[in-house]
C-alpha positions in Angstrom: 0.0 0.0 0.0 3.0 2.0 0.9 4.3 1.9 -3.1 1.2 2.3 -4.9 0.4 5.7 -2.2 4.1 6.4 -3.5 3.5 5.7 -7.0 0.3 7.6 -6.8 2.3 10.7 -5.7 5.5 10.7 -8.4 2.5 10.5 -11.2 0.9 13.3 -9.9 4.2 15.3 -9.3 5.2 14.5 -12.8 2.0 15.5 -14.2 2.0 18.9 -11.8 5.6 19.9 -13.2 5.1 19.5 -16.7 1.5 21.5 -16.2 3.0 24.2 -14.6 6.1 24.6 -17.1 4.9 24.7 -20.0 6.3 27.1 -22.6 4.9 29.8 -25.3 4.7 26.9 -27.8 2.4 24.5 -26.1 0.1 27.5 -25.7 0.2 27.7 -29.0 -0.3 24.2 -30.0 -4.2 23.4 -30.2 -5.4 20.0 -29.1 -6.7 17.2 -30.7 -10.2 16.1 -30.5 -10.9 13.6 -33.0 -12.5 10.2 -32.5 -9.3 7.2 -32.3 -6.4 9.4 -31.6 -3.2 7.0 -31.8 0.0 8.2 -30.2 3.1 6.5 -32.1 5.7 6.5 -29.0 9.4 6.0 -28.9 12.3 6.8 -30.9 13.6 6.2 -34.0 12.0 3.1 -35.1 8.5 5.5 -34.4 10.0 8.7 -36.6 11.9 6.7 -39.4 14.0 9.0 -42.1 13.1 8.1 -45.2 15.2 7.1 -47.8 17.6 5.7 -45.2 15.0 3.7 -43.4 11.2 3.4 -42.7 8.9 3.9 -39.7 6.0 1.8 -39.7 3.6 4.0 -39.6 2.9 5.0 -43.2 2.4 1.2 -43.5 -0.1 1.0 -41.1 -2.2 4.5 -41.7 -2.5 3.0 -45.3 -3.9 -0.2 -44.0 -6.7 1.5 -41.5 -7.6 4.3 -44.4 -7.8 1.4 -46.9 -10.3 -0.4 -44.4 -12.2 2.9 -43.4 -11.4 3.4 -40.3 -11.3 6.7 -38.9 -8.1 7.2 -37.2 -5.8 10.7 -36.2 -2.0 10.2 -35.5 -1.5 12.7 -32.7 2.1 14.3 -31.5 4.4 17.3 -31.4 6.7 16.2 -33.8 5.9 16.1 -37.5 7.6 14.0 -40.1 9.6 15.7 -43.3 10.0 13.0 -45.5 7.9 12.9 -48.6 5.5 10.3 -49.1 3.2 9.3 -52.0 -0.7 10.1 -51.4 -3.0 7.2 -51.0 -6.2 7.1 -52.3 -5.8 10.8 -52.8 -5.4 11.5 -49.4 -1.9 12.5 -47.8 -0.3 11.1 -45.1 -0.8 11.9 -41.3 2.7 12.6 -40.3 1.9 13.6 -36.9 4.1 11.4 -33.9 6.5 11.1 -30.4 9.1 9.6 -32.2 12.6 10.7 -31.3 15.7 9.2 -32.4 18.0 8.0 -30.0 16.2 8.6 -27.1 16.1 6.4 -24.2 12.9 5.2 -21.9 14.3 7.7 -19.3 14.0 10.3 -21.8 10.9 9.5 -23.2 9.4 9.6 -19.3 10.7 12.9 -18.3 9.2 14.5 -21.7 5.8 12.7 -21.8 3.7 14.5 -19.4 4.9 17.9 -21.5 3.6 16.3 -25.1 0.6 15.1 -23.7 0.0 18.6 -22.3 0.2 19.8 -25.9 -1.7 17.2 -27.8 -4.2 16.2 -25.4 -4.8 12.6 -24.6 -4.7 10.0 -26.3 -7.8 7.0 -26.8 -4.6 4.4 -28.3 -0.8 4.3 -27.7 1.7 2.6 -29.7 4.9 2.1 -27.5 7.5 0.8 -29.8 10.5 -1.3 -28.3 10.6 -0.5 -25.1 13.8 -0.1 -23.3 15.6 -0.7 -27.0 17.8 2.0 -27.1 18.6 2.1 -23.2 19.7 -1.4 -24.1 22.1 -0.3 -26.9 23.7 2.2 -24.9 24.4 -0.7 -21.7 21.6 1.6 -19.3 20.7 -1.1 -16.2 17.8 -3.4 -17.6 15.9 -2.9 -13.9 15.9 0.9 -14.8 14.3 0.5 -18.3 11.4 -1.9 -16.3 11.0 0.6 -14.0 11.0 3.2 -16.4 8.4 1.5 -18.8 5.8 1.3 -15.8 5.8 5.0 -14.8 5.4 5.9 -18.7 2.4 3.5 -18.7 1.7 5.6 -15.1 1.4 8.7 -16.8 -0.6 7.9 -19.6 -3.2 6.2 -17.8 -3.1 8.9 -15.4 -3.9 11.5 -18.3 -6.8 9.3 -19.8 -8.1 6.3 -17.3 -9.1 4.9 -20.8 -6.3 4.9 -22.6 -5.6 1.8 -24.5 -1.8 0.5 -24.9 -0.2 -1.2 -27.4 3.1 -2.5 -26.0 5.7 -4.1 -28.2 7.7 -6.9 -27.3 10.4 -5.9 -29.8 12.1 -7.1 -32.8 15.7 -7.6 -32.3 18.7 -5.9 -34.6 20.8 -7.7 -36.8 21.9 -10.7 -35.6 25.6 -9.4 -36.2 25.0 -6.9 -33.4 23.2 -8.9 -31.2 25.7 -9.9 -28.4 24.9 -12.3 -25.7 24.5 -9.1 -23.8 22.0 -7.3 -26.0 20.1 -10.5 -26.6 19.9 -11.1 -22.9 18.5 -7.6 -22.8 16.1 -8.1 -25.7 14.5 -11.7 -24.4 14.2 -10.4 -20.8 12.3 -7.4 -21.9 9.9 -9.6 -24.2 9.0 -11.5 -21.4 8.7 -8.5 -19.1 6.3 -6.8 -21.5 3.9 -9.8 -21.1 3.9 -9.1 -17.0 3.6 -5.3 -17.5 0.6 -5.8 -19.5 -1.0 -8.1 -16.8 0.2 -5.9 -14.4 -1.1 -2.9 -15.4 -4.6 -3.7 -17.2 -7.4 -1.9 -15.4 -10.6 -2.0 -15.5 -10.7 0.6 -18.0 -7.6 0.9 -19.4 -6.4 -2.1 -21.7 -2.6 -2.8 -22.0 -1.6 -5.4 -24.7 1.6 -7.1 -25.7 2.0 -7.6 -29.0 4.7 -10.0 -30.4 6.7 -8.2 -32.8 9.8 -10.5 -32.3 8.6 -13.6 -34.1 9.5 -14.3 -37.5 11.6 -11.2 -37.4 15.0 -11.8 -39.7 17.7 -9.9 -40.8 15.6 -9.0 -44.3 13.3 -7.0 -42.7 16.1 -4.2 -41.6 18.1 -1.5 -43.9 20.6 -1.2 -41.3 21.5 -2.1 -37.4 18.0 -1.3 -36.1 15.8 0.0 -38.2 13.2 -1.6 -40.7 13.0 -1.2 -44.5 9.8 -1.6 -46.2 9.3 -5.1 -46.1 10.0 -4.4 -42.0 7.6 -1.6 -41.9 5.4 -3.5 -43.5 5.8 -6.3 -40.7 5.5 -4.4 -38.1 2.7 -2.3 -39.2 0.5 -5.8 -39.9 1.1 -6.5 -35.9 -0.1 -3.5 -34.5 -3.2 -3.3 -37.4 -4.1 -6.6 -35.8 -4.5 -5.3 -32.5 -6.1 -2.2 -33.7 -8.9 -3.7 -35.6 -10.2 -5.3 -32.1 -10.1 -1.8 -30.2 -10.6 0.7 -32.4 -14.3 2.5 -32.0 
């Protein structure tokens, strides 16, 4: 009882700061209030940079505008590369995708993005922990991490529905004993964390990205190609045809 009172209050302190600093641009920045708002979140495997390597989101907006679903991709950030039109309408390029960035990072600037965009109804958290893993960050302090992102989300919309990936590994050059260590502890972990935190209003699912994964679905390292986009993007368009309204 002790933890959750404890847990209760870092939420609510997170969520007080980043209210009560907010700068001249998120007063600017006019919230979102479309039906099936979906949050891409993470780094670069969310924002892509086309032509050197894809996100998956293009891939999956097609697939929910070819199937008439009505859908907004929400974020601050905005995506520059050029993309062809599909059935005559133009990509939504909003996201919280940010290259490099760790979960720490992601938690301390989540409470300030949801301030500008308003809440989310659907959140897409791509590879969780992924880079904190690349860059040898402790593996308890990505968990830990993960959960007070989750926190915050469901503490800005008690509905909020979560998509959490258990992730797709690099290429298998790269993976070290180390990294794949990381990578199969966190796949299981993602499983628990969606157990864990599943409310009665707020649905958190793992979805298996990991699985028939290979090296031909990456342009480099990390990061997906088309055919990896594509892959990823049939996953989560799964899941989103079960939850969407």
């Amino acid at each position: 009882m002790i933890q959750k009172i404890k847990l209760l209050g870092i939420v609510l302190l997170l969520l007080t700061f980043n209210a009560c600093n907010k700068g001249d641009d998120s007063s600017l920045y006019q919230q979102n209030t479309s039906i099936n708002k979906i949050l891409a979140l993470g780094a670069s495997r969310v924002e892509g940079s086309r032509p050197e390597f894809e996100s998956y989101r293009y891939e999956l907006w097609k697939s929910l505008k070819e199937n008439n679903w009505i859908i907004d991709f929400i974020g601050t950030q905005t995506d520059e590369s050029s993309y062809p039109t599909f059935n005559n309408m133009n990509f939504d390029v909003d996201h919280e995708g940010r290259g490099g960035w760790t979960s720490g990072e992601i938690l301390n600037g989540l409470g300030e993005w949801l301030n500008q965009t308003g809440s989310a109804d659907i959140v897409l958290l791509s590879s969780p922990g992924g880079n904190d893993a690349l860059e040898g960050l402790p593996y308890s302090q990505a968990v830990s991490n993960i959960n007070y992102i989750i926190d915050i989300l469901q503490a800005n919309n008690p509905n909020v529905k979560i998509i959490l990936e258990q992730m797709a590994p690099g290429r298998s050059d790269i993976m070290t004993s180390e990294l794949t260590e990381f990578f199969t502890q966190m796949q299981q972990e993602v499983i628990n964390i969606a157990v864990n935190k599943t409310t009665t209003s707020s649905t958190v699912i793992a979805v298996d990205m990991f699985t028939g994964f290979n090296d031909n679905l990456l342009a480099d390292d990390v990061h997906y190609n088309e055919a990896g986009a594509v892959f990823i993007a049939n996953r989560y368009y799964s899941i989103l045809t079960n939850i969407l309204e």
